[in-house]
TIVEX-993331 format. One record per atom (N, C-alpha, C): residue in three letters; x, y, z. Coordinates in pm, whole numbers, plus 50000, padded with zeros to 5 digits. Layout:
% TIVEX-993331
ALAXYZ ...
% end
This chain:
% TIVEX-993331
UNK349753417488607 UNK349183408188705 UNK350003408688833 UNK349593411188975 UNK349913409089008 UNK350873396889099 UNK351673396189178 UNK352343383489235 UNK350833372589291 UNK350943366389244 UNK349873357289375 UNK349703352389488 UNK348573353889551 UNK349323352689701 UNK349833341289726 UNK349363327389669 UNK349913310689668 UNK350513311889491 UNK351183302289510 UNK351913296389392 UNK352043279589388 UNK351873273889328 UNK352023261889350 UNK352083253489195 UNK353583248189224 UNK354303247189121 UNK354853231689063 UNK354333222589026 UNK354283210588974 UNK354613201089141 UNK353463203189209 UNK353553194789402 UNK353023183789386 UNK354293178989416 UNK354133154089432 UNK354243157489578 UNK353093146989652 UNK353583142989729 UNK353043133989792 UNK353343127089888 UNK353143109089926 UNK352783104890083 UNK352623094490113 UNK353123088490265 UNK354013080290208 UNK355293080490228 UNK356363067790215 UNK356503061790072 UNK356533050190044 UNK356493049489884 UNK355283050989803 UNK354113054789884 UNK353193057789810 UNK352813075589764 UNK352553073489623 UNK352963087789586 UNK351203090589589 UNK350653102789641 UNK349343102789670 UNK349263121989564 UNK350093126789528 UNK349513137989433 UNK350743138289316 UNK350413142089210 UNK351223144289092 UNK351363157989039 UNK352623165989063 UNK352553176788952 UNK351393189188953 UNK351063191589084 UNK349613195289098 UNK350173212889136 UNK350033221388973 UNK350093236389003 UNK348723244088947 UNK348743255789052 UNK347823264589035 UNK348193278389086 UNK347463290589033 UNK347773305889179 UNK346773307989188 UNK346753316189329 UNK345713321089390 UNK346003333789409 UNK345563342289333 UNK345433356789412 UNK344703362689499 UNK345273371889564 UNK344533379989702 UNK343533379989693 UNK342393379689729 UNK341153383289748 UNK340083369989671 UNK340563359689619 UNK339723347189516 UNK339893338489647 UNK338933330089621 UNK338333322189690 UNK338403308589577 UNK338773299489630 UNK338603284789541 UNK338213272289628 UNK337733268189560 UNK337073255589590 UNK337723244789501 UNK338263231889616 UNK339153221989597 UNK338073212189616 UNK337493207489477 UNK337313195189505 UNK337313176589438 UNK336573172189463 UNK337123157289402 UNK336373144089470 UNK336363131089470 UNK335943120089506 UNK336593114889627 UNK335803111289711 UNK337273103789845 UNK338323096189783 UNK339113102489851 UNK340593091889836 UNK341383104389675 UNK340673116589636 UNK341183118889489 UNK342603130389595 UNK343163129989676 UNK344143142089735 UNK343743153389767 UNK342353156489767 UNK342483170989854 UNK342813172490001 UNK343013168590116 UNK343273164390225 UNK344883161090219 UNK345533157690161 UNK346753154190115 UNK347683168290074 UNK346703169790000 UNK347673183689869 UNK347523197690000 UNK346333197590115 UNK346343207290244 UNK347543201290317 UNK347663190790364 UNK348573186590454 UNK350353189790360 UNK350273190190273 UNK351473188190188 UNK352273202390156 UNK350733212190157 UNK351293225190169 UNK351423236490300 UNK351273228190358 UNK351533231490539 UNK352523227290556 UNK353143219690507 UNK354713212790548 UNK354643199690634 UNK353113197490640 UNK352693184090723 UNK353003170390626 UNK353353167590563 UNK353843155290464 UNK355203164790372 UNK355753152590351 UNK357003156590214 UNK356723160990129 UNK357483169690064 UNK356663174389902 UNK358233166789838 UNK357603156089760 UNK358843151789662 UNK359313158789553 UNK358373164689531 UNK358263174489409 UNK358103188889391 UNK358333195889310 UNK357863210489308 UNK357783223389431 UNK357013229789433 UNK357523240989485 UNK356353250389549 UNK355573253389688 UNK355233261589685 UNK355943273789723 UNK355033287089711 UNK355543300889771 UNK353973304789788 UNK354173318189923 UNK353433320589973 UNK353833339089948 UNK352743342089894 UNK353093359789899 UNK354833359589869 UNK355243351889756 UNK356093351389698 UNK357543346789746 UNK357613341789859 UNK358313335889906 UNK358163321289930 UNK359433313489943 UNK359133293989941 UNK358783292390053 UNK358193281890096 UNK357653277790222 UNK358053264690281 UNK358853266590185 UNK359683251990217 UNK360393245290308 UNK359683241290420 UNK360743244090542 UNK360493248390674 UNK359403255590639 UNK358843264990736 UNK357633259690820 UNK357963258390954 UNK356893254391039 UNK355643256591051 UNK354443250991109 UNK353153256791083 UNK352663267291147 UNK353503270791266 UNK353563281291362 UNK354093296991255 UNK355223290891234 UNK355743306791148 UNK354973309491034 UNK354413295990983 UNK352993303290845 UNK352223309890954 UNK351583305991029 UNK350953315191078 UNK351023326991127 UNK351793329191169 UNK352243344091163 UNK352933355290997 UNK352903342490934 UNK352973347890797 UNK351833350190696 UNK350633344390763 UNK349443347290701 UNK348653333090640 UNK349163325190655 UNK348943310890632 UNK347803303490757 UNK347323299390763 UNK346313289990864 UNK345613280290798 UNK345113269390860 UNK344203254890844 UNK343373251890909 UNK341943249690900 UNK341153248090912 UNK340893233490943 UNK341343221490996 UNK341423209990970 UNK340363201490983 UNK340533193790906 UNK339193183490894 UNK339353177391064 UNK338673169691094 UNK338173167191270 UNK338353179191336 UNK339163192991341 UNK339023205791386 UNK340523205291494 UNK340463192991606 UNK341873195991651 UNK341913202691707 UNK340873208591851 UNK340993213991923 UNK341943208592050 UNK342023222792118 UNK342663217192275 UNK342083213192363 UNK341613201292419 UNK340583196292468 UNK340773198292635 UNK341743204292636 UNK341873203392794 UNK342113218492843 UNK341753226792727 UNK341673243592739 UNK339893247192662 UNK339443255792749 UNK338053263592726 UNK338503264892586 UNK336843274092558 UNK336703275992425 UNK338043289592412 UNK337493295992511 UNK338623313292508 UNK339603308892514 UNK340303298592549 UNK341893296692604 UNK342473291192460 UNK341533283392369 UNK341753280392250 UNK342003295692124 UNK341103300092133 UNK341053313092082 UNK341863324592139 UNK342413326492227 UNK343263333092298 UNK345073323692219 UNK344903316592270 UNK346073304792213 UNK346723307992059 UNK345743307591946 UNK346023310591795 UNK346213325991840 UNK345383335791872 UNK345533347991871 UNK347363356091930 UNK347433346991957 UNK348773348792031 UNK349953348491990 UNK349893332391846 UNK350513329191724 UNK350073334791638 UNK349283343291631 UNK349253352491482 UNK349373364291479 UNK348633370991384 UNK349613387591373 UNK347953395791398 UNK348243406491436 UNK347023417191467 UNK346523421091327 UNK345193427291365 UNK344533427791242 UNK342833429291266 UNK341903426991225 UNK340603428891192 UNK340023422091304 UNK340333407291303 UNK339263400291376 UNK340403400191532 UNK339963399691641 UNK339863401391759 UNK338793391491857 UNK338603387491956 UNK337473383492042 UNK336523387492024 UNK336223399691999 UNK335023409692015 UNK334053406591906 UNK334953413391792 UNK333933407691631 UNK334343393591644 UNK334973381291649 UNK334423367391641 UNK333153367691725 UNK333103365491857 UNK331893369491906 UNK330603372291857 UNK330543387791797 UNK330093392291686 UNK329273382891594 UNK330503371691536 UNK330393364391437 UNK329293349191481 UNK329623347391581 UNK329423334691627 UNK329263340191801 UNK327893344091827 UNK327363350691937 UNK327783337092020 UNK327083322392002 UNK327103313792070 UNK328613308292134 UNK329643313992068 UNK331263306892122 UNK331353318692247 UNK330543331392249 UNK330613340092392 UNK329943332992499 UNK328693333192467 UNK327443325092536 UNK328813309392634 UNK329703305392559 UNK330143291192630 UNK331913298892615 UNK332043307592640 UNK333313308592634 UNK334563300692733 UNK333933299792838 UNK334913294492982 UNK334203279092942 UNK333723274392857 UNK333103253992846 UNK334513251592795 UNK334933240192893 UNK335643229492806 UNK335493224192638 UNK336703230292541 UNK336133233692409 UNK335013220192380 UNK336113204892428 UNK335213196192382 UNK333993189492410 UNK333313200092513 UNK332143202092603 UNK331063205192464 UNK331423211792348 UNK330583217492256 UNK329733206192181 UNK329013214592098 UNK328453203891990 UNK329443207691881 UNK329233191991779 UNK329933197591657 UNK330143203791621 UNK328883212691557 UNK329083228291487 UNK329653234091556 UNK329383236191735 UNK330003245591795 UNK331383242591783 UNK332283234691834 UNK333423228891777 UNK333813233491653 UNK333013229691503 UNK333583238791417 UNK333633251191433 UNK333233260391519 UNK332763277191541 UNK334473277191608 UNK334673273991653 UNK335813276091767 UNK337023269691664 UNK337203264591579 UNK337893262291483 UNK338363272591355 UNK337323273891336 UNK337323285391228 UNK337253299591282 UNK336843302091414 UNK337493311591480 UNK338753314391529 UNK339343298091549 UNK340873299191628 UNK341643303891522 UNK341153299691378 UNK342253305091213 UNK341723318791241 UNK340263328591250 UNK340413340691227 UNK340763351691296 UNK340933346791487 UNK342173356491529 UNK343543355391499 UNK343763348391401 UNK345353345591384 UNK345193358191243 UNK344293365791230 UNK344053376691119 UNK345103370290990 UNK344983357790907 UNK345393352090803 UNK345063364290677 UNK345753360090568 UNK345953367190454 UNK345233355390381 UNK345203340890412 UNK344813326390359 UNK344613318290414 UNK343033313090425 UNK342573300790506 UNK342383289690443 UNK342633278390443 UNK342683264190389 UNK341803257790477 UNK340163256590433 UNK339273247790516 UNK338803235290435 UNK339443228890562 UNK339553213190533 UNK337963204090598 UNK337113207090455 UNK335733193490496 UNK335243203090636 UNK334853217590649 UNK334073219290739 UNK332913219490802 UNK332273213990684 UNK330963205890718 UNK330623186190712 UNK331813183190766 UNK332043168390773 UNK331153169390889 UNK330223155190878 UNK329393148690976 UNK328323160091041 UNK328393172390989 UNK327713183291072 UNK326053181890968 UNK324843185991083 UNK323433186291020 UNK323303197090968 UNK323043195790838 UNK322213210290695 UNK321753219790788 UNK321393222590879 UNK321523236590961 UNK322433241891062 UNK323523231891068 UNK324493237491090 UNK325673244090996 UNK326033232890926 UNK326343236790781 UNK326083250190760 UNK324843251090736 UNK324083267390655 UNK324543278790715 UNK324703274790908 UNK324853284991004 UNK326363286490902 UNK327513276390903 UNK328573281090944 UNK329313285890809 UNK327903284190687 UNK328603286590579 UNK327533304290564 UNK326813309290612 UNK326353323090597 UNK327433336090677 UNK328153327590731 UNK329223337090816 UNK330283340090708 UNK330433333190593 UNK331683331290478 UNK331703346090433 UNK331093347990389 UNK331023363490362 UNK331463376290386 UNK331363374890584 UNK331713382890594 UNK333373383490658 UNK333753368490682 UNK334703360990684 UNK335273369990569 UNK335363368890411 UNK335823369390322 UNK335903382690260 UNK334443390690306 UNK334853408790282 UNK335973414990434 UNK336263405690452 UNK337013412890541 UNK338883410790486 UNK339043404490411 UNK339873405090324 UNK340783392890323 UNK340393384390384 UNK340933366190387 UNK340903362490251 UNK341743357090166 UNK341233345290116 UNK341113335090156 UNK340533324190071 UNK340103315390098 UNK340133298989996 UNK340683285290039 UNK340603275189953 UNK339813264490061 UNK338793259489964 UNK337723252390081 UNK337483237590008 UNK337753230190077 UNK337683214790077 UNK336493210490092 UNK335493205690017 UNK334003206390033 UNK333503194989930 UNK332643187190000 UNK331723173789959 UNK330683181189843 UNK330293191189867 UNK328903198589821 UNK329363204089721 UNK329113199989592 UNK329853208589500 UNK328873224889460 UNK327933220289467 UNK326933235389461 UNK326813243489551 UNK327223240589668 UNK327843250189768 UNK329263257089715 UNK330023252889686 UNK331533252389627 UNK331223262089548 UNK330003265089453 UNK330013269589336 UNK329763281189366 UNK328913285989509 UNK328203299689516 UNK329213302489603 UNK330173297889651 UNK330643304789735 UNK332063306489721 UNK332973300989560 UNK334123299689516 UNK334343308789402 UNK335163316289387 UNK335423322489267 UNK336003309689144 UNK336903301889205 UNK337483292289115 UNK336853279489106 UNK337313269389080 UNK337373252789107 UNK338383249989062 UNK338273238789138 UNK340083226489092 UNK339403216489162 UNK339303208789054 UNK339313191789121 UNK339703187489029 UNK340403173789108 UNK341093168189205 UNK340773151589166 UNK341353144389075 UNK341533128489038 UNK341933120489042 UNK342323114289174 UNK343543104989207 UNK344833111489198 UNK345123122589277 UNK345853128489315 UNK346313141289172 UNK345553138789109 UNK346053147888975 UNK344793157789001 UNK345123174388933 UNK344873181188857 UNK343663176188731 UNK342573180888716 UNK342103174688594 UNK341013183188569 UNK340453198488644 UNK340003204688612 UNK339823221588664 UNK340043233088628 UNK340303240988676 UNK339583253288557 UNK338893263088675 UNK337883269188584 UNK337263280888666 UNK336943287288617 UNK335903299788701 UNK334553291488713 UNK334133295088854 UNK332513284788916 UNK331793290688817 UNK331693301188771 UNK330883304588685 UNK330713298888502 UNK332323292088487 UNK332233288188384 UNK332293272288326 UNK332413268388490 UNK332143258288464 UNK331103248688436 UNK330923238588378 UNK329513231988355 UNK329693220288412 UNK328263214288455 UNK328113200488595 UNK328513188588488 UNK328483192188395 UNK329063181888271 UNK330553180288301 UNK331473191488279 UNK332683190888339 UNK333053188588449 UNK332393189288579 UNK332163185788687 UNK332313164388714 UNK331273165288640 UNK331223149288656 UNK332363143488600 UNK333003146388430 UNK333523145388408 UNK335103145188497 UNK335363153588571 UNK336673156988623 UNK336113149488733 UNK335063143888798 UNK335463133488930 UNK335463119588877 UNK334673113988771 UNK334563099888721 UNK335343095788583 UNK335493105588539 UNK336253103488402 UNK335463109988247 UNK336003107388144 UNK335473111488046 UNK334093101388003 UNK334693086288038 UNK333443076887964 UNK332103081588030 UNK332353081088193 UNK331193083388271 UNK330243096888257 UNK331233109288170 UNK330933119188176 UNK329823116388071 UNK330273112587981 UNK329693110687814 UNK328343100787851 UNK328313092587939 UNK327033086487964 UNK325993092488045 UNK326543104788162 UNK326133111088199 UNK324853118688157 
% end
């Protein structure tokens, strides 16, 4: 087997005295795709921020392509192959769409994706390239998000809820691009409300129960029985 590209090795971690994940390990190898999910408030949003180095890890241990990450700024993951996708997106609101995308491209390492194929990808972020990013619509906003992670040419993208508040045809737009996002040799861990989206488009699952671990499985082998089960509990499952 080879090394994995994430490791993640019994990760607590909190805001202040509140402890918001427990003990939470898994690997990810090169090329798998997983889907993180769970109930509001169960830590997926937490356990992203925690392995960015954006909150404390009280506990445990990640490594990245086999090294700790412990420590390490969100700037130097990125140039190490690491990027985030963040839930509200977190653009530069006072730089164009290009100056945003130019910006990550600059902090990351060369590789596949470029201006040209994003473009490519998302014709419409050319069409408004010189707009004030937060001039966009939502989706477009997410386009320029998930583009700013793929000139940073990542080895691993962490998308956090990228279809929060966005309309089922935008969504669709920004989830038919995954593909080719993903044959291009990214992995991928995706934070997602939709669990049947999650399913066609994840090699794995892990969710996610009040900050615990409580189910982990190939999408393919998992059943919506276990599903329910791992967001409400066993009683709820069984009445299910």
């Amino acid at each position: 087997m080879p090394e994995p590209l994430l490791s993640i090795d019994c990760l607590s971690s909190g805001y202040g005295d509140f402890q918001a994940l427990f003990e939470i390990s898994f690997e990810l190898q090169q090329g798998q795709v997983m889907g993180l999910a769970g109930a509001n408030g169960a830590g997926k949003s937490t356990f992203f921020k925690a392995v960015m180095g954006l909150l404390p890890r009280t506990k445990g241990a990640v490594r990245f392509q086999g090294k700790s990450i412990s420590g390490v700024p969100a700037d130097t993951l990125a140039k190490r192959g690491l990027v985030m996708v963040p839930e509200g997106r977190r653009l530069f609101g006072s730089l164009s769409v290009e100056e945003n995308l130019r910006l990550a491209a600059d902090h990351g390492r060369k590789g596949h994706w470029d201006l040209c194929k994003l473009y490519g990808l998302f014709p419409i972020l050319e069409e408004m390239r010189h707009q004030p990013a937060l001039s966009l619509s939502g989706g477009q906003q997410q386009m320029v998000a998930i583009g700013r992670a793929l000139v940073a040419n990542p080895s691993l993208i962490l998308f956090d809820e990228i279809s929060l508040g966005l309309a089922p045809v935008v969504i669709n737009d920004l989830y038919a691009a995954m593909p080719e996002i993903i044959g291009s040799g990214i992995s991928a861990i995706l934070v997602e409300q939709d669990i049947e989206r999650v399913r066609r488009t994840a090699d794995i699952l892990v969710c996610l129960r009040e900050g615990r671990k409580v189910l982990e499985g190939s999408t393919a082998a998992v059943s919506q029985h276990d599903i329910t089960t791992a967001y409400f509990g066993e009683r709820h499952g069984e009445s299910a």
